[in-house]
C-alpha positions as CSV (number, residue, x, y, z in Angstrom):
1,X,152.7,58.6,115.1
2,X,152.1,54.9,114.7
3,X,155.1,54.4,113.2
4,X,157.3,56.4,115.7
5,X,155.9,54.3,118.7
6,X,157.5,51.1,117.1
7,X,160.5,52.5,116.5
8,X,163.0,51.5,119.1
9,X,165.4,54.5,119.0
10,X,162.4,56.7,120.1
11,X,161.5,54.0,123.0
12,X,163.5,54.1,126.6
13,X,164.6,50.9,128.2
14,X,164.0,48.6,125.1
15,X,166.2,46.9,123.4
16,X,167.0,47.2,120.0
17,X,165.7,44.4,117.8
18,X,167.4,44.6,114.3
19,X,165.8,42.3,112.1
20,X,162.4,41.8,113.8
21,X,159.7,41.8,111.7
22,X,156.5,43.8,112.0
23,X,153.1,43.1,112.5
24,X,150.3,45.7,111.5
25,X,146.7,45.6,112.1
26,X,144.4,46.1,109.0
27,X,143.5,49.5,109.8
28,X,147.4,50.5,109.0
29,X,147.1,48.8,105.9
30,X,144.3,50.8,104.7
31,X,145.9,54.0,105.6
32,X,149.0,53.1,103.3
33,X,146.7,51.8,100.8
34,X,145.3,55.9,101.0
35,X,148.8,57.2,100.9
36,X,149.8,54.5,97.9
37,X,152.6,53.3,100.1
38,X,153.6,49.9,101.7
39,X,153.6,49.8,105.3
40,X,157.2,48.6,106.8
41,X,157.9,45.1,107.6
42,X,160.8,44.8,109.7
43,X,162.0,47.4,112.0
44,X,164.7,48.8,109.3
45,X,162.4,50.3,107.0
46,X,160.6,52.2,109.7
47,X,162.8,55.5,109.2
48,X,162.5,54.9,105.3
49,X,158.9,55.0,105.6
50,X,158.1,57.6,108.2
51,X,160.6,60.0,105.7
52,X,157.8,58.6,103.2
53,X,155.3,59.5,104.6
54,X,156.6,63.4,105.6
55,X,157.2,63.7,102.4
56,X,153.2,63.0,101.2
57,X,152.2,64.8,103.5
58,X,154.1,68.6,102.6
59,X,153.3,67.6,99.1
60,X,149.7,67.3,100.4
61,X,149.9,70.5,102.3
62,X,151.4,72.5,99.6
63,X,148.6,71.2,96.9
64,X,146.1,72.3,99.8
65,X,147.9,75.4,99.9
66,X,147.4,75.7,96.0
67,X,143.7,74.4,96.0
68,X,142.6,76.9,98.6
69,X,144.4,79.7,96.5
70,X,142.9,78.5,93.2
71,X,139.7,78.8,94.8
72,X,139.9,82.2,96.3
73,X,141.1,83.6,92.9
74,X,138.1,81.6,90.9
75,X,135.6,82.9,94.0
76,X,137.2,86.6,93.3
77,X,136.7,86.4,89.8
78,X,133.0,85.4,90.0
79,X,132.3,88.0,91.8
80,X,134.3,90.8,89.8
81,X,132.1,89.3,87.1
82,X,128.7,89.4,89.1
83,X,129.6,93.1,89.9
84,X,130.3,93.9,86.4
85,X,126.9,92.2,85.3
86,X,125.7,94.3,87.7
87,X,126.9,97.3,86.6
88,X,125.7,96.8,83.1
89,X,122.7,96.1,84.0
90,X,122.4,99.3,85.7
91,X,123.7,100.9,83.0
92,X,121.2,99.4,80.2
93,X,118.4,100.7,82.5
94,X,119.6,104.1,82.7
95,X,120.2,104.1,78.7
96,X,116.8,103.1,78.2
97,X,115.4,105.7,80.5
98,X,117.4,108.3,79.1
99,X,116.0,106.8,75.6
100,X,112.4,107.1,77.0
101,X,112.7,110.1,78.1
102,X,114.3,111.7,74.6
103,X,111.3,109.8,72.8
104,X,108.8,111.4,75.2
105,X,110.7,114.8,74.4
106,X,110.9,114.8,70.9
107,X,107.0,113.5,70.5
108,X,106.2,116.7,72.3
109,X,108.4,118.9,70.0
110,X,106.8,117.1,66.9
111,X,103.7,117.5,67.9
112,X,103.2,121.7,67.8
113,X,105.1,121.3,64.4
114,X,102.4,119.4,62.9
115,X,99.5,121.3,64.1
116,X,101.6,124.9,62.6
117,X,102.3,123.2,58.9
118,X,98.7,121.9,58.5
119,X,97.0,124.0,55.6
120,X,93.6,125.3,55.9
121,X,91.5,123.9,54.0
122,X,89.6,126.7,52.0
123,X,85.9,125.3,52.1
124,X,84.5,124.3,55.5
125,X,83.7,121.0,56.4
126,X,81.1,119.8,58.4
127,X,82.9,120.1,61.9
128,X,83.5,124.0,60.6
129,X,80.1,125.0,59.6
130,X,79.2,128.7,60.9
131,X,76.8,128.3,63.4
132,X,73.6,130.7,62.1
133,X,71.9,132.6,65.0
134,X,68.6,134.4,64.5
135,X,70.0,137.2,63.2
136,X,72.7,136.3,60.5
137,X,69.6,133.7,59.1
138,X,68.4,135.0,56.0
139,X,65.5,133.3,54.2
140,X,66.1,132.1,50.2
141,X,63.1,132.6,48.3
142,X,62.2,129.3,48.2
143,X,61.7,129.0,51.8
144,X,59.9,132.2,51.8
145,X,56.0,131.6,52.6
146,X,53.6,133.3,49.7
147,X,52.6,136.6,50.0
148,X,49.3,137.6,50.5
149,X,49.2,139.6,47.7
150,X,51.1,137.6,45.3
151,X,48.4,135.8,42.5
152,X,48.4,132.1,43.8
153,X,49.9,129.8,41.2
154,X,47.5,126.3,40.8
């Protein structure tokens, strides 16, 4: 725009100045510097550098253009991936539940098994004594006080 006010085609009731050279204030500079072009400095190479400087600027706007796509397909892609993570992650769980639960079910299976192929054991042991009630006790003659009548052994 700053360019296009200097140029006297585009200005009414001025006259045309061929040769006349240009004087910019440093601010202009600066924004060539930016653009890595010089500014103009006679009135010739105005149209030569405004052509410039439409140039940069599509090439800008298509590299923005790219840029912005790039990052929609890289911002796409992370999240496919974070829903796939997601989905595994689900998917581990339920496996390992599912393997909990068939270890929980075959420990209960194994279990009756054991108890049915566990021999007898054919002398009792101390936790399988036969409890003696008055009844079933029978004396041995050891424990058998003396008779009355029996002579008395000294």
């Amino acid at each position: 725009m700053y360019l296009e006010g200097l140029n006297p085609e585009k200005t009414k009731g001025k006259k045309k100045p061929t040769k006349a050279a240009l004087v910019h204030p440093l601010e202009v500079f600066c924004s060539f510097e930016v653009l890595s072009l010089s500014p103009p400095a006679v009135i010739t190479d105005l149209e030569a550098s405004i052509a410039g400087i439409k140039t940069r600027k599509e090439n800008f706007l298509k590299l923005q253009a790219e840029q912005i796509k790039e990052r929609q397909e890289q911002k796409k892609l992370q999240a496919e991936a974070k829903e796939a993570a997601a989905k595994a992650e689900q998917e581990k769980k339920l496996a390992e539940a599912t393997e909990t639960k068939n270890a929980a079910d075959s420990s209960v299976e194994v279990q009756p098994a054991e108890v049915e192929t566990k021999p007898e054991a054919s002398t009792p042991s101390e936790d399988h004594k036969p409890t003696e009630t008055p009844e079933t006790k029978t004396e041995t003659p050891a424990e058998q006080p003396p008779a009355a009548d029996s002579p008395a052994t000294n």
